[in-house]
N, CA, C and O atoms as a DFTB+ gen file, in Angstrom:
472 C
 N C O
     1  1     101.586     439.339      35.935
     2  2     100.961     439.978      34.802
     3  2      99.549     439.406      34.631
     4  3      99.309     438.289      35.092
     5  1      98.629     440.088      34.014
     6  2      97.207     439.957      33.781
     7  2      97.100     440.223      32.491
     8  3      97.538     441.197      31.879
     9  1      95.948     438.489      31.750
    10  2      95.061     439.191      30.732
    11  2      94.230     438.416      30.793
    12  3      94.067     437.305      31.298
    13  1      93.332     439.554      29.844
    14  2      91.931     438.934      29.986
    15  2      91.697     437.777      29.198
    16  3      91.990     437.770      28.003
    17  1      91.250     436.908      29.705
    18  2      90.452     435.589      28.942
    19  2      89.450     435.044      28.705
    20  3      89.923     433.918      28.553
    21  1      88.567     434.941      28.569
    22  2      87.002     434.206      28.806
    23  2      86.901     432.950      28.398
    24  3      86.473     432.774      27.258
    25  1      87.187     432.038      29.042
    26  2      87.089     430.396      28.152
    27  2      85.303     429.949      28.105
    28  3      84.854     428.846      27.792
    29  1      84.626     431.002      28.457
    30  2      83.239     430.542      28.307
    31  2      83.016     430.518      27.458
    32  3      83.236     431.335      26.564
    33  1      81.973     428.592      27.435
    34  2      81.911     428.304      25.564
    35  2      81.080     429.483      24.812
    36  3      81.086     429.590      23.585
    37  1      80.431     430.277      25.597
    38  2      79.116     431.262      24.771
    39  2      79.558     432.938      25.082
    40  3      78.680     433.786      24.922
    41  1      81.125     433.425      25.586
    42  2      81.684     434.209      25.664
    43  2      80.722     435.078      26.837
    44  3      80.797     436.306      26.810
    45  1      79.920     434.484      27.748
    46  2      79.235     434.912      28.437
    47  2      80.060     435.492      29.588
    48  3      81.103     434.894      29.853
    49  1      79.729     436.616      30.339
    50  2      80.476     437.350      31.549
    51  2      79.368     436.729      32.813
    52  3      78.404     437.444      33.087
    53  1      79.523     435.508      33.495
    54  2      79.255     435.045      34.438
    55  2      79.416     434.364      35.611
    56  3      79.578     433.657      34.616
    57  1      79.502     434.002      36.320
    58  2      79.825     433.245      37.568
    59  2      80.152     431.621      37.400
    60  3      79.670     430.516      37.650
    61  1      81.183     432.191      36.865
    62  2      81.523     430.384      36.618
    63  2      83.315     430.437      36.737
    64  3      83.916     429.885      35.816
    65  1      83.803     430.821      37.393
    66  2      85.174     430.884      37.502
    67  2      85.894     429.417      37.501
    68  3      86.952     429.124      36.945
    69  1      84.794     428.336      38.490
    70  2      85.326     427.369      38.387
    71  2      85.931     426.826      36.984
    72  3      87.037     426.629      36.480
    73  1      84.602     426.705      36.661
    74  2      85.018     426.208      35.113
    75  2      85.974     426.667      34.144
    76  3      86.533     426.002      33.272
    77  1      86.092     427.899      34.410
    78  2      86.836     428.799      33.384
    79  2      88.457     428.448      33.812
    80  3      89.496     428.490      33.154
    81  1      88.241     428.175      34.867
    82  2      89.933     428.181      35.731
    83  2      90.387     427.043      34.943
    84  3      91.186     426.936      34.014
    85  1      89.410     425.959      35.785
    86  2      89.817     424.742      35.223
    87  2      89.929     424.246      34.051
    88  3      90.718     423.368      33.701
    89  1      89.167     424.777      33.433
    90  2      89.699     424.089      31.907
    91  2      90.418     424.714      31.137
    92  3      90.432     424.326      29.969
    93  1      91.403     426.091      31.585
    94  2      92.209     426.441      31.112
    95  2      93.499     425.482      31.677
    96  3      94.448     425.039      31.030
    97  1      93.123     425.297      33.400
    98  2      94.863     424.910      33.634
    99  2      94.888     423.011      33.325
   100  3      95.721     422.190      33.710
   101  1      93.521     422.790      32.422
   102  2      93.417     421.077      32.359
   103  2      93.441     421.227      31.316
   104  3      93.167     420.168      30.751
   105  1      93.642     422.067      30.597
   106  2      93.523     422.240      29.226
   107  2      92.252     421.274      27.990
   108  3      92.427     420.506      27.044
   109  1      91.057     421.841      28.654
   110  2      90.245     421.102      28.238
   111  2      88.832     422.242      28.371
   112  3      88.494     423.067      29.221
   113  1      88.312     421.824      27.179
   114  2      87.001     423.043      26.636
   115  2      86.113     423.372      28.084
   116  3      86.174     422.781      29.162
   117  1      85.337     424.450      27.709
   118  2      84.494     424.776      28.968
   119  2      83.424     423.729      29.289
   120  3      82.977     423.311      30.358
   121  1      83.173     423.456      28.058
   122  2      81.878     422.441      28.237
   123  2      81.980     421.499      28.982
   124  3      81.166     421.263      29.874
   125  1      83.544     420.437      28.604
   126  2      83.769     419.282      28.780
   127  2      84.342     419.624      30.307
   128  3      84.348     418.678      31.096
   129  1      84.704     420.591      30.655
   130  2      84.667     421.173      31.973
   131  2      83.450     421.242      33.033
   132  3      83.012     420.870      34.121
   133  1      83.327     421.705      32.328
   134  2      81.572     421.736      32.953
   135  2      80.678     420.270      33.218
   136  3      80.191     419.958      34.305
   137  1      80.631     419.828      32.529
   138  2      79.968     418.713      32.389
   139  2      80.498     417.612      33.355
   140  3      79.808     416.846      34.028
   141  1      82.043     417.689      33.285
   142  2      82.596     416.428      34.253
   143  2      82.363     417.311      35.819
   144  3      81.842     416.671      36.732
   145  1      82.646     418.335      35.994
   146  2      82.582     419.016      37.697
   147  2      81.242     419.168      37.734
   148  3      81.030     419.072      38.942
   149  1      80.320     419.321      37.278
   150  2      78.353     418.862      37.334
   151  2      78.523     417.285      37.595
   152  3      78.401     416.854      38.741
   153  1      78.691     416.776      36.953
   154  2      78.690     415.354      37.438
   155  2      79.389     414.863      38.698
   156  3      78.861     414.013      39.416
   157  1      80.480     415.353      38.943
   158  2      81.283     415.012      40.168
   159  2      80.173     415.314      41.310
   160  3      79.565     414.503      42.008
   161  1      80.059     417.396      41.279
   162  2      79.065     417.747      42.376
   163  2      77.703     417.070      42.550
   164  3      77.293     416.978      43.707
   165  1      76.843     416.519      41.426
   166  2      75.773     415.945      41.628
   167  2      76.052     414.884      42.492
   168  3      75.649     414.804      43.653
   169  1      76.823     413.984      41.843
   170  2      77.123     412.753      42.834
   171  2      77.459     412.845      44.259
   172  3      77.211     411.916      45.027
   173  1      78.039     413.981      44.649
   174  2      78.543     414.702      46.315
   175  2      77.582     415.543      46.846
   176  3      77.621     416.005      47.986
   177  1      76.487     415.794      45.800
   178  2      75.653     416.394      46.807
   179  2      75.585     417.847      47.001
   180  3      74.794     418.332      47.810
   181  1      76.682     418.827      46.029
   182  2      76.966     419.937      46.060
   183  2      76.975     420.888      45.500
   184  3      76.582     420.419      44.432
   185  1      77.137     422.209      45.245
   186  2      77.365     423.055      44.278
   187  2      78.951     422.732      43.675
   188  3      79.952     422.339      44.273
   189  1      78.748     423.043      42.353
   190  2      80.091     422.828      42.050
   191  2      80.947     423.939      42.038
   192  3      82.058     423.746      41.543
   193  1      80.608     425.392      42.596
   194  2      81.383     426.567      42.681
   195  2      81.104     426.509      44.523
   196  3      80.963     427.656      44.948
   197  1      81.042     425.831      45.225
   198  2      81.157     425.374      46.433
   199  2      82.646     425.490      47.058
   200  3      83.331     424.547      46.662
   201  1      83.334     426.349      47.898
   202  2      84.702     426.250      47.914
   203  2      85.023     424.580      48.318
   204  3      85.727     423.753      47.738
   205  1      84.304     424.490      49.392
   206  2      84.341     422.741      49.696
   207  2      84.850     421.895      48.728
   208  3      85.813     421.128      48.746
   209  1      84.029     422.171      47.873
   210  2      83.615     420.935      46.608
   211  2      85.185     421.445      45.722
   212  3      85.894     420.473      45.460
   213  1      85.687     422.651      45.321
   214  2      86.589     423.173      44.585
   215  2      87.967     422.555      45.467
   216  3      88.957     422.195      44.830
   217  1      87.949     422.496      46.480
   218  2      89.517     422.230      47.476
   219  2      89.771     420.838      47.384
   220  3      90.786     420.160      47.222
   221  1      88.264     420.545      47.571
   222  2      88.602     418.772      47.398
   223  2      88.521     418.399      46.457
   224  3      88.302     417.192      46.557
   225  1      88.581     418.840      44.987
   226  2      88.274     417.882      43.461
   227  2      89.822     418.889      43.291
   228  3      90.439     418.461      42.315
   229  1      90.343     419.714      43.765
   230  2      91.997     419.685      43.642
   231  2      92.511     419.282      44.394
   232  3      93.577     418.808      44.003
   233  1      92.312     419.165      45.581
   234  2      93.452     418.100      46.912
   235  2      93.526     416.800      45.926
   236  3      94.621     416.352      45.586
   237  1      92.925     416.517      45.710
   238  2      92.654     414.948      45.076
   239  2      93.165     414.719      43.836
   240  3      93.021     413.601      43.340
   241  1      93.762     415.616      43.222
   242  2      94.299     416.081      42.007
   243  2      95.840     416.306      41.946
   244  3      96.760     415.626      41.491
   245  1      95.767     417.747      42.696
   246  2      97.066     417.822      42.949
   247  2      97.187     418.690      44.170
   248  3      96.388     419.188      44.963
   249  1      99.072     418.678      43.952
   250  2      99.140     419.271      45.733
   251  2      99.183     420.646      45.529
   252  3      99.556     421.408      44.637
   253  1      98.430     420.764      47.200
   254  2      97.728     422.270      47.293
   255  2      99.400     422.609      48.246
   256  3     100.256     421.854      48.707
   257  1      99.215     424.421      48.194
   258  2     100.563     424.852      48.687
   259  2      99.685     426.264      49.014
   260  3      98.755     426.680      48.323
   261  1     100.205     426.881      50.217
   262  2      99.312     427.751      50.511
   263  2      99.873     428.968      50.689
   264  3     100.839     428.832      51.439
   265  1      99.741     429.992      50.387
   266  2     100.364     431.521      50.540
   267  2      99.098     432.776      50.831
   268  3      98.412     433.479      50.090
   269  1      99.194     432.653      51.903
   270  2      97.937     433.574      52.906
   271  2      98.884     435.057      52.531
   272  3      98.405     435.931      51.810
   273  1      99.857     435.135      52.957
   274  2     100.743     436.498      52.993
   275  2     100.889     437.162      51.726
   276  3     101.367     438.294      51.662
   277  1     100.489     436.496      50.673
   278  2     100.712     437.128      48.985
   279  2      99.877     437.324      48.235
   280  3      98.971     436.536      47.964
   281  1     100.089     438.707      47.649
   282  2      98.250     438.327      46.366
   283  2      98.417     437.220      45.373
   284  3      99.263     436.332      45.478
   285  1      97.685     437.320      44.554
   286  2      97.831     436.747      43.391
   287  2      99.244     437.207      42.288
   288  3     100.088     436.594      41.635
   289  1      98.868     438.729      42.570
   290  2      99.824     439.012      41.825
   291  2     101.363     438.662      41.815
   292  3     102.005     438.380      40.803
   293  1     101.970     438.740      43.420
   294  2     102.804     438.293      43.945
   295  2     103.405     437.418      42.906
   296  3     104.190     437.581      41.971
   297  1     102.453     436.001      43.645
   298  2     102.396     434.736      43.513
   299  2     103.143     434.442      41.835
   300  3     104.297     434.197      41.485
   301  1     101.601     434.641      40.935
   302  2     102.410     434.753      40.007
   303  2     103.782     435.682      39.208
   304  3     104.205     435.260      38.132
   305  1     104.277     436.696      39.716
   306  2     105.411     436.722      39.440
   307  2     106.672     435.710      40.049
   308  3     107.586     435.336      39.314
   309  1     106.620     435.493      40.873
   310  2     107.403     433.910      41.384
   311  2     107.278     432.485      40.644
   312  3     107.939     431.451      40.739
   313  1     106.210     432.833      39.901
   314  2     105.646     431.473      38.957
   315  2     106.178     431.842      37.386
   316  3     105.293     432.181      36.600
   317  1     107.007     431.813      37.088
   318  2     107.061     431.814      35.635
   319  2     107.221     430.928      34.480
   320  3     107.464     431.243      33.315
   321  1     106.921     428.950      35.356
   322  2     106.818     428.402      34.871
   323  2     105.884     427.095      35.487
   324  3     106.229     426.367      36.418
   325  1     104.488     426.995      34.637
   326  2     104.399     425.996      35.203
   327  2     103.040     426.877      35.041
   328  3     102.922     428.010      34.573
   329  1     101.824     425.805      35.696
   330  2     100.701     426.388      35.643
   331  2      99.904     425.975      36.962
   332  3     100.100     424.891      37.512
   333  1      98.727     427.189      37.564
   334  2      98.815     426.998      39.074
   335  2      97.246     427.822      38.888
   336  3      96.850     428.803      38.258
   337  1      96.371     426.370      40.223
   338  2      94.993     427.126      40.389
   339  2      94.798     427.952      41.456
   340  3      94.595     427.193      42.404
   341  1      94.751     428.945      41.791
   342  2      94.745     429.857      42.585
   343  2      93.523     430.065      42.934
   344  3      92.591     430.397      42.202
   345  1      93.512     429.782      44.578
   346  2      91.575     430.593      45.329
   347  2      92.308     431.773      45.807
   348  3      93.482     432.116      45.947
   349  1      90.923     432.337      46.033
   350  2      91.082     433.514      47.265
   351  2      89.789     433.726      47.791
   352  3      89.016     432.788      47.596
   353  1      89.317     434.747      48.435
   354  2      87.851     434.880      48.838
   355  2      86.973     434.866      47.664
   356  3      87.065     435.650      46.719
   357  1      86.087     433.893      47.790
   358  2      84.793     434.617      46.502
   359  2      85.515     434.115      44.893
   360  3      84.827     434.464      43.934
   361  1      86.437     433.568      44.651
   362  2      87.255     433.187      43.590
   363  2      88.608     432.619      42.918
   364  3      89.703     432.783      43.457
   365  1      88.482     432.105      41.994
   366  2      89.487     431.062      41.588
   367  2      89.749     431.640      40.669
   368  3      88.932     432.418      40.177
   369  1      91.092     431.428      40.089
   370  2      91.958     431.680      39.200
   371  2      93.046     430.589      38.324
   372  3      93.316     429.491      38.812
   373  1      93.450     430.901      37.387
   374  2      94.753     430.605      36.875
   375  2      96.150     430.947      36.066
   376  3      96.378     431.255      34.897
   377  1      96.877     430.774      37.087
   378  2      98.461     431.452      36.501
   379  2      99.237     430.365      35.810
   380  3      99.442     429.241      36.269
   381  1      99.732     430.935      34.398
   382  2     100.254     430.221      33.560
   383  2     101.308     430.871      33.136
   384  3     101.272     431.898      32.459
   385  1     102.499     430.177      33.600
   386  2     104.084     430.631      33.364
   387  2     103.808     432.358      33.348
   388  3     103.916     433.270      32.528
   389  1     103.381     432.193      34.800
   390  2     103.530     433.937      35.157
   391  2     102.218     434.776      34.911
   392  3     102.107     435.843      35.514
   393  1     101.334     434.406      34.157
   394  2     100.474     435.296      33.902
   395  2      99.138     435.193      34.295
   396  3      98.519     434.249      33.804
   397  1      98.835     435.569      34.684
   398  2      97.071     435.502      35.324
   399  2      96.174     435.594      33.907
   400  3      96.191     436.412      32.987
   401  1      95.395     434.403      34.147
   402  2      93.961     434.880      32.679
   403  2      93.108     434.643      33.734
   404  3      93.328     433.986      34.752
   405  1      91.966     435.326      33.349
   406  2      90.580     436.177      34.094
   407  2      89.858     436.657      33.356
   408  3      90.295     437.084      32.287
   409  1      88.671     436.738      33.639
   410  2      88.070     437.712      33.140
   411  2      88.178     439.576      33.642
   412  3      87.980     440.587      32.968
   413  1      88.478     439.443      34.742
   414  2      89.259     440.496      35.521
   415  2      90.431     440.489      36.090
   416  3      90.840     439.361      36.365
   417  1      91.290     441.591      36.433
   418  2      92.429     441.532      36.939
   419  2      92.127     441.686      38.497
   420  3      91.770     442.721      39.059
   421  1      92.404     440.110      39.227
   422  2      92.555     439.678      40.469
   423  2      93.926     439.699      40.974
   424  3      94.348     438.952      41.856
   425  1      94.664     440.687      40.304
   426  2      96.259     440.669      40.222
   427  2      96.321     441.119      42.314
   428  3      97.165     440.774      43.142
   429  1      95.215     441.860      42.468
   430  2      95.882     442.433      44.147
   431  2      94.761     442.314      45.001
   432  3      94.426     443.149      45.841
   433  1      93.973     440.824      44.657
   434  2      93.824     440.154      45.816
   435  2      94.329     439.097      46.735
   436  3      94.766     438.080      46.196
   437  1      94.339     439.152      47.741
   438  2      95.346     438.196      48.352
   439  2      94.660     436.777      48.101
   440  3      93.440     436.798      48.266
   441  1      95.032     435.942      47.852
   442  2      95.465     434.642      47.815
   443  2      95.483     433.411      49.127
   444  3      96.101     433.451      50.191
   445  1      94.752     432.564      48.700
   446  2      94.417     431.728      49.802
   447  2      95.803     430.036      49.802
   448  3      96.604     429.472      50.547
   449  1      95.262     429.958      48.471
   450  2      96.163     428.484      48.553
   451  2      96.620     428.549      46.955
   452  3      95.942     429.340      46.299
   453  1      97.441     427.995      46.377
   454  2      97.688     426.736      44.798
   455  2      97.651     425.967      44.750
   456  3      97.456     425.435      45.843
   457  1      97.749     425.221      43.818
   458  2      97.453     423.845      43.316
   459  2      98.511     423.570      42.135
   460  3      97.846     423.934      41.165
   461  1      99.607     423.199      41.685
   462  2     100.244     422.825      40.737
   463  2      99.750     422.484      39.872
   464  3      99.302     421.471      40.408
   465  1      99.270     422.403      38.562
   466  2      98.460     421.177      37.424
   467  2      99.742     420.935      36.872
   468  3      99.693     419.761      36.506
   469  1     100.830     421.380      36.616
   470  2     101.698     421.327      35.568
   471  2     103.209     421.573      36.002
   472  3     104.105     421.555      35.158
């Protein structure tokens, strides 16, 4: 299932998925989101919407589990508990006890890897 969410602190429609993902499934404001993954990437040298930079500040976090064969949508219907960061091409996501929040419904793109937070 899909709904829409925007955790951007200024309700802005922009390119920041990272942030938005993450501080929904860390449960922690956009800002304070923002601010700690700017600081991480500065120190590494990187963009912080960098898939690089995104795989490794969750490998390091938690364990990644990978489903190439399933969309998102899939995925989260198999998930109905628990909360999970989802890539795919071009974007990140998060499913929470089943439900995708987005700013769009990424419900039937396929799916690269998860990440457990919860």
């Amino acid at each position: 299932m899909y709904r829409y969410h925007n955790a951007n602190a200024l309700g802005n429609a922009v390119n920041d998925c990272v942030v938005r993902a993450i501080s929904i499934a860390e449960r922690k404001t956009w800002d304070e989101t923002y601010i700690e993954l700017s600081e991480i990437a500065r120190i590494e040298g990187i963009l912080l919407d960098d898939v690089n930079f995104v795989e490794n500040y969750l490998d390091k976090r938690y364990k990644r589990q990978c489903h190439y064969a399933k969309t998102v949508g899939e995925f989260a219907e198999e998930c109905d508990e628990g909360t999970y960061l989802v890539t795919m091409e071009g974007h990140i996501t998060v499913v929470v006890d089943g439900t995708v929040y987005d700013t769009f419904d990424c419900t039937d793109r396929r799916m690269w890897c998860a990440w457990k937070v919860k």
